[in-house]
SEKOL-485287 format. One record per residue (C-alpha): residue in three letters; x, y, z. Coordinates in steps of 0.5 Angstrom, whole numbers, padded with zeros to 4 digits, always signed. Each point is the difference from the previous one (the first is absolute). Example, Ala and Ser with C-alpha at 12.3 -4.5 7.8 and 13.67 -1.06 7.14 Angstrom:
residues 2
ALA+0025-0009+0016;SER+0002+0007-0002;
***
This chain:
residues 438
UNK-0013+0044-0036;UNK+0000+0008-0001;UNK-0004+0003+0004;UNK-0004+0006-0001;UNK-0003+0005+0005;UNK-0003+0006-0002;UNK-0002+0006+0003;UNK-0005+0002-0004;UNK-0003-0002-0006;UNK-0004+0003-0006;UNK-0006-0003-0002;UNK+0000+0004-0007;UNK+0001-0007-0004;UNK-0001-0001-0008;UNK-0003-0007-0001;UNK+0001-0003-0007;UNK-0007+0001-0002;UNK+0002+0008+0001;UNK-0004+0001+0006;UNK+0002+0006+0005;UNK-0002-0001+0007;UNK+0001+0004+0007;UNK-0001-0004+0005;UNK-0002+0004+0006;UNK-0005-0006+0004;UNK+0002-0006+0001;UNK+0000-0005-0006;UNK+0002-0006-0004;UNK+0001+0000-0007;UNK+0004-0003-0006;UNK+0001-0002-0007;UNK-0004-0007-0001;UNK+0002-0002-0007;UNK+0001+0007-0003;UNK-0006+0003+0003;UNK-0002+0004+0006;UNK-0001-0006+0006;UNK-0003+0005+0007;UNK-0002-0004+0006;UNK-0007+0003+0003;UNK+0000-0003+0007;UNK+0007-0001+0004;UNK+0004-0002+0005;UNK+0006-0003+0004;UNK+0001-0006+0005;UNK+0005-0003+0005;UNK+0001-0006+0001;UNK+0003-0004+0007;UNK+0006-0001-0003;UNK+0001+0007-0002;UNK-0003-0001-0008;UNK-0002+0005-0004;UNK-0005+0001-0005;UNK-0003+0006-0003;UNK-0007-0003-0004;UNK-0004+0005-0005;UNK-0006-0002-0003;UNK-0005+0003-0006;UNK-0006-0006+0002;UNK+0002-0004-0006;UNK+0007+0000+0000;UNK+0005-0001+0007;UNK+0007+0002+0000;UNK+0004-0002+0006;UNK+0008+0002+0001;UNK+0003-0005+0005;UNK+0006+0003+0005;UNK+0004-0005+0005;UNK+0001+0006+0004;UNK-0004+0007+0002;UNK+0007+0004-0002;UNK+0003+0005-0005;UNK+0004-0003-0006;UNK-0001-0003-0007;UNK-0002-0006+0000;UNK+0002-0005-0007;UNK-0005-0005-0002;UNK+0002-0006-0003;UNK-0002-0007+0003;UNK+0001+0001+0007;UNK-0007-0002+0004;UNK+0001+0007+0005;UNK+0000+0005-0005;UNK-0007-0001-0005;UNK-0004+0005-0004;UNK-0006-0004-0003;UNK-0005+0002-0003;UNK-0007-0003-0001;UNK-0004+0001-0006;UNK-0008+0001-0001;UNK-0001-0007-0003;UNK+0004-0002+0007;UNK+0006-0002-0003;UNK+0006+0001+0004;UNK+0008+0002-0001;UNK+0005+0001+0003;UNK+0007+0001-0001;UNK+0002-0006+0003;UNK-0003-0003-0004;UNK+0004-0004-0006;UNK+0002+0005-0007;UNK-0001-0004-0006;UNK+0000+0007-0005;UNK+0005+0002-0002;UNK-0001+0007-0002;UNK-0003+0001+0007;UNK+0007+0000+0004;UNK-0001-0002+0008;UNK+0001+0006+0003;UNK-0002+0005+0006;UNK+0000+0003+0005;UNK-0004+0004+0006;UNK+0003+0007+0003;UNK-0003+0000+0007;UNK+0003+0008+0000;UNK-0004+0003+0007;UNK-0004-0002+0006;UNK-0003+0005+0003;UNK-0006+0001+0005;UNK-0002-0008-0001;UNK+0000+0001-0008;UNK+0004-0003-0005;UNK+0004+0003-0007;UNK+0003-0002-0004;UNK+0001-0002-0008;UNK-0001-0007-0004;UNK+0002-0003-0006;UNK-0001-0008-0003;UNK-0002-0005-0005;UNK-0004-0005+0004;UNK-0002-0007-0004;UNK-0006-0004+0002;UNK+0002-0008+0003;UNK+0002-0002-0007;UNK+0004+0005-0002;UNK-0004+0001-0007;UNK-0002+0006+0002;UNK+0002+0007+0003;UNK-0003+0006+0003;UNK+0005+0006-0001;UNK+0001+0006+0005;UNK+0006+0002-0002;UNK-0003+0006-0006;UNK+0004-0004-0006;UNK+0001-0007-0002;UNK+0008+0001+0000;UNK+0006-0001+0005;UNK+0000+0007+0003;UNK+0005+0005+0005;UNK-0003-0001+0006;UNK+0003+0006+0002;UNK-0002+0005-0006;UNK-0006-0003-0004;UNK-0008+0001+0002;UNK-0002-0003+0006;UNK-0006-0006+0000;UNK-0003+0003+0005;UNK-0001+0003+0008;UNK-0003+0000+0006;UNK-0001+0007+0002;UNK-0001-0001+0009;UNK-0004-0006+0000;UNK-0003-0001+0008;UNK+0002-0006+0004;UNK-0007-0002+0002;UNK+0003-0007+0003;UNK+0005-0002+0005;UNK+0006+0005+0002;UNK+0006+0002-0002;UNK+0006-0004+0003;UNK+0004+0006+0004;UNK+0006-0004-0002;UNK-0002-0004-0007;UNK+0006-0005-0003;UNK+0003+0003-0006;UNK+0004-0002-0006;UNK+0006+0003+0004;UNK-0002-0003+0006;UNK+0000-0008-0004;UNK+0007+0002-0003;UNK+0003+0001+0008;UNK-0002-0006+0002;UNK+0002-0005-0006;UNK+0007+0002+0003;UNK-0001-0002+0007;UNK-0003-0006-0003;UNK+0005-0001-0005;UNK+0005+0000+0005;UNK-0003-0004+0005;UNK+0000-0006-0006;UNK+0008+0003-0002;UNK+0001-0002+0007;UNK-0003-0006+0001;UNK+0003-0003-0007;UNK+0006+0002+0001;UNK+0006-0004-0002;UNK+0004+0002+0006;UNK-0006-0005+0005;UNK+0002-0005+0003;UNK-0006-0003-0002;UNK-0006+0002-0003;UNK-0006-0001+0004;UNK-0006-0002-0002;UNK-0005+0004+0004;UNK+0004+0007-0001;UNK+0001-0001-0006;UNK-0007-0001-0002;UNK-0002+0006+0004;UNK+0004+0004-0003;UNK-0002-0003-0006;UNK-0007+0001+0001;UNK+0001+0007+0002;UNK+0004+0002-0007;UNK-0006-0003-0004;UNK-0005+0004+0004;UNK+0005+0006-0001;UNK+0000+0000-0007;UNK-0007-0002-0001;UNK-0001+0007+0005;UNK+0005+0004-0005;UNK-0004-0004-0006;UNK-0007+0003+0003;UNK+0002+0008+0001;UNK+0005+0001-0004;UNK-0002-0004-0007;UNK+0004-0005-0003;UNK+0000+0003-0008;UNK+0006-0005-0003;UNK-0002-0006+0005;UNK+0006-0001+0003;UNK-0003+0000+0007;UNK-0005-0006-0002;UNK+0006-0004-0003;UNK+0004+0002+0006;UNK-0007-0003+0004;UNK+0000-0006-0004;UNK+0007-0002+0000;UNK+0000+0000+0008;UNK-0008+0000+0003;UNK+0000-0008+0002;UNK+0006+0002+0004;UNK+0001-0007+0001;UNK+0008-0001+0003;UNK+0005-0003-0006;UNK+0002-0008+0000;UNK+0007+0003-0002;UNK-0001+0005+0007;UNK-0002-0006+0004;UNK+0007-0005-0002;UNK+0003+0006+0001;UNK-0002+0001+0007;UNK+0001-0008+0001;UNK+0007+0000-0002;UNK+0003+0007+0004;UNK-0005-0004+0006;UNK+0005-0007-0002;UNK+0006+0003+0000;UNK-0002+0003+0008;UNK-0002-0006+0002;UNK+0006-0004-0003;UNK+0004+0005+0004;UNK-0003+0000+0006;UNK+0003-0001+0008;UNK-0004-0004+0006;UNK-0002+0008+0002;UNK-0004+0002-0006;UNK-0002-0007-0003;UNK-0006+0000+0002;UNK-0003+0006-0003;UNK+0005-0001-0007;UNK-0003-0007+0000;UNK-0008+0003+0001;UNK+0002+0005-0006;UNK+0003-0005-0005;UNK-0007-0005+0002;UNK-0004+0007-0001;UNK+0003+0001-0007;UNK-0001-0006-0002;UNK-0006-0001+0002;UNK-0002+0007-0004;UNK+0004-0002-0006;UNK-0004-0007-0002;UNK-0007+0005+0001;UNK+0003+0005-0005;UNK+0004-0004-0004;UNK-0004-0007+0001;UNK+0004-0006+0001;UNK-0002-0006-0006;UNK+0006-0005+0001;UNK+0000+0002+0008;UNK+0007+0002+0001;UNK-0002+0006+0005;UNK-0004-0004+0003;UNK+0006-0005+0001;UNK+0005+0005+0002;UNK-0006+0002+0005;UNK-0001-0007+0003;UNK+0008+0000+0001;UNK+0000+0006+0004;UNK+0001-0002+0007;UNK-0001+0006+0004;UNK-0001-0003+0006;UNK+0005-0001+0008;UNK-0004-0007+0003;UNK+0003+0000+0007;UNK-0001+0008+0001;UNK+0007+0002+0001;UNK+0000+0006-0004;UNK+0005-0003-0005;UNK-0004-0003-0006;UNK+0000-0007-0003;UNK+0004+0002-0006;UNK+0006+0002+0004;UNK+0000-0006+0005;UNK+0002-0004-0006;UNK+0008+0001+0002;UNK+0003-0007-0004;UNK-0004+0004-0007;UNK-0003-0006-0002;UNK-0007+0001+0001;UNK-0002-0005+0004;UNK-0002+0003+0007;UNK+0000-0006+0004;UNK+0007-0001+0000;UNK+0003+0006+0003;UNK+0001-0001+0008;UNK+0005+0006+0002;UNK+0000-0002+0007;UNK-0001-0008-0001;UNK-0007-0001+0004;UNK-0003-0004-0005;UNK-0004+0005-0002;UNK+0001+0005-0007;UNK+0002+0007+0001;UNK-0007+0001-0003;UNK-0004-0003+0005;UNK+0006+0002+0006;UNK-0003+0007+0003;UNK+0008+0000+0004;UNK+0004-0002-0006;UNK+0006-0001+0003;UNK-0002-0003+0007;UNK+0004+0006+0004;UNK-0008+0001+0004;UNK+0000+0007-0003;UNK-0007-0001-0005;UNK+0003+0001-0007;UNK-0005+0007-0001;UNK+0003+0003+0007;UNK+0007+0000-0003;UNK+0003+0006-0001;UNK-0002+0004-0006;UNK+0001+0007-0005;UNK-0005+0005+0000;UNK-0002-0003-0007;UNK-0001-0008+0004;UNK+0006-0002-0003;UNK+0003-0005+0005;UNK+0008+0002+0001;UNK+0007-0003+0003;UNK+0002+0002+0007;UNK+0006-0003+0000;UNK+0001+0001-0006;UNK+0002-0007-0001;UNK-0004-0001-0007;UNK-0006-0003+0002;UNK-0006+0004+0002;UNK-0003+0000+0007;UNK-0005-0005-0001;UNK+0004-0005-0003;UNK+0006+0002+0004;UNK-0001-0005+0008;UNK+0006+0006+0003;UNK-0003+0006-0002;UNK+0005+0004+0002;UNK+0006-0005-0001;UNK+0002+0000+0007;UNK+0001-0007+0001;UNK-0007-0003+0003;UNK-0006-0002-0003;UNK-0006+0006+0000;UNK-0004-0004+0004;UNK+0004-0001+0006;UNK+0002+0008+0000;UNK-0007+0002+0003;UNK-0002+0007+0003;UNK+0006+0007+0000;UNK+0005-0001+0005;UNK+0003+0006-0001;UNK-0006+0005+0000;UNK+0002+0003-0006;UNK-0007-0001-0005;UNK+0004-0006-0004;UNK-0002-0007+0003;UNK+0005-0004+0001;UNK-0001-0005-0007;UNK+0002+0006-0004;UNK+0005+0003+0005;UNK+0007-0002-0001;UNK+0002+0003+0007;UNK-0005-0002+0004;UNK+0003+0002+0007;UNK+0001+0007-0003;UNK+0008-0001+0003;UNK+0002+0002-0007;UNK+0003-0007+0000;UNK-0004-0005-0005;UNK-0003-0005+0002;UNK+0003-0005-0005;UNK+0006+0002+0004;UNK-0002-0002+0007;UNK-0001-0007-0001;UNK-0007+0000+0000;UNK+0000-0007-0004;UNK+0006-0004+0002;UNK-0002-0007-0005;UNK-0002+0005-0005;UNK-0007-0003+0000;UNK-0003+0006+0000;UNK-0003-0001+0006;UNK+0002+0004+0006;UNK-0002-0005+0005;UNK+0009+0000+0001;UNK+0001+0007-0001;UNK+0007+0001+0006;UNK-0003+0003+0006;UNK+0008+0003+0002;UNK-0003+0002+0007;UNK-0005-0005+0001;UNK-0005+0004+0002;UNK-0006-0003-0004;UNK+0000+0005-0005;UNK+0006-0002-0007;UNK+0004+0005-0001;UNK-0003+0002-0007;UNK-0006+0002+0004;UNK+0004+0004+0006;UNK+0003+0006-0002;
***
């Protein structure tokens, strides 16, 4: 929207009924109808929201001129509830431009100039067509019945330094300016949190965003006009700001592929989202034949024996019955086993990656909570208490537990190959095996 801003303004005006006029008191006069309209008594009001409203009156007839904001610009009427001329007759018949226009030879059209505030009075020119609730009849300010130049024609009429007589003036009034800032900052924040390159769209951001961008532009609507309407259909298209079922089966089948793909460290939070979404997709989308719900009830994000390896991972032969895997052969199933290869170290205190990942000592291909030598060095962890060496490494993952740069599994520690120590070669005899003697 153009705005204008004048220095000074020549209040020497030519009305359609050949009048002329020099204004050097405060006044409030127009055209009504192609007749001289002259307010006797006038004044200017704000409101706590900052709106503005120049009123006049001649005891029968009331004119009143309704801004959003106490601030110099030009303001479009046409069917946008913050910027209102109205007019109400003596027989107490109200029109107003936001009212319907059912008269063809009236065009719907105007506009107020607010062109100068100065000491606490108000200056400016007006011009609109005005229609009373049913559209059948018209008021006109605009000095003629056709379609004019805005710019070059007469003006319908002015207010010349009308008083503020109640509320104050904002030191920093919202201006049509201001709303078209802010509609970027919103739009953008909308861009980001609809953006293809998400993840995941998430619900509450993009509600909030949403709800942010409708009010934007219902600000921009309300302080800058929206003439053609493309403000109001981009309000209606986007105002329930209720998140997509194409959004929310979008979210399920990246949170699917994540959960599919995931490792014993990162289960649990994969599986909470997969659950999560699907959870929000049967709200947004419904879920009449039940197969969410069935996918849903299928998850099992759950680790019964609180070994920090989830039951889905502790299904080792693959065919989907827990109760058939026992590693380490106690009678009890890996899923209920907190010590799953019966080496007495406990399956969550075996050694992991910084991602909770179990790893392989020895590198042997079985992790070390599936592994019963940890570091392959012949004898069962459990049998390889404490740090002989006192390197930091305990025993069951030090292959040189003597730290006499001979391996264990080349000391004899395990003579039978049991995996008990108990027959481990003590060459001086002693009392301490070679293994344990640098």
């Amino acid at each position: 929207m153009k705005k204008l801003t004048f220095i000074t303004l020549v209040f020497l005006t030519v009305f359609s009924c050949g009048d002329e006029v020099q204004f050097n008191t405060p006044a409030f006069q127009g055209t009504y109808n192609n007749s001289l309209w002259r307010a006797e008594a006038f004044g200017a009001s704000i409101d706590e929201s900052g709106v503005l409203t120049i009123k006049g009156t001649n005891n029968a007839e009331t004119l009143e001129l309704i801004l959003p904001s106490a601030s110099v610009d030009t303001y479009v009427l046409r069917d946008v509830n913050s910027m209102e001329a109205r007019f109400t007759r003596a027989d107490g018949m109200v029109f107003s431009t936001n009212n319907p226009n059912n008269i063809s030879e009236y065009p719907e059209y105007g506009e107020i100039r607010l062109t100068e505030i100065l000491n606490n009075t108000f200056t400016g020119t007006f011009r609109f067509n005005a229609f009373d609730e049913t559209g059948e009849f018209v008021v006109n300010f605009t000095g003629t019945t056709e379609v004019v130049d805005i710019e070059t024609d007469p003006i319908g009429g002015l207010f010349y330094r009308v008083p503020l007589i109640s509320g104050v003036i904002p030191a920093n009034p919202i201006t049509c300016s201001d709303a078209e800032m802010a509609i970027e900052e919103a739009l953008s924040a909308y861009q980001a949190a609809t953006s293809p390159s998400l993840e995941f769209i998430i619900k509450a951001d993009f509600e909030a965003a949403c709800s942010a961008y409708v009010n934007a532009l219902k600000n921009q609507r309300n302080y800058c006009g929206d003439l053609d309407g493309v403000l109001q259909t981009m309000i209606d298209n986007i105002e329930s700001c209720e998140m997509s079922c194409e959004n929310a089966s979008d979210n399920v089948s990246e949170a699917e592929s994540q959960y599919t793909t995931a490792s014993i460290g990162n289960f649990d939070e994969k599986c909470a989202q997969y659950a999560f979404y699907l959870q929000e997709q049967i709200e947004i989308c419904s879920d009449i034949d039940g197969s969410i719900q069935a996918i849903f009830d299928g998850l099992d994000c759950g680790d019964d024996d609180s070994d920090g390896v989830p039951n889905a991972f502790e299904d080792f032969n693959g065919d989907g019955d827990f109760t058939n895997d026992d590693i380490d052969g106690d009678g009890t199933p890996n899923y209920l086993d907190d010590d799953d290869d019966g080496d007495g170290i406990l399956t969550i205190d075996e050694v992991k990656d910084e991602n909770g990942n179990p790893l392989d000592t020895d590198g042997d291909g079985d992790v070390d909570y599936l592994d019963n030598d940890d570091d392959g060095d012949g004898l069962f962890s459990n049998f390889e208490t404490g740090d002989t060496d006192g390197n930091g490494v305990p025993d069951y993952l030090d292959n040189d537990d003597d730290g006499d740069t001979i391996l264990t599994i080349n000391e004899n520690a395990d003579p039978n190959v049991d995996g008990n120590p108990v027959d481990a070669v003590d060459t001086d005899a002693n009392g301490t095996p070679d293994y344990l003697q640098a």
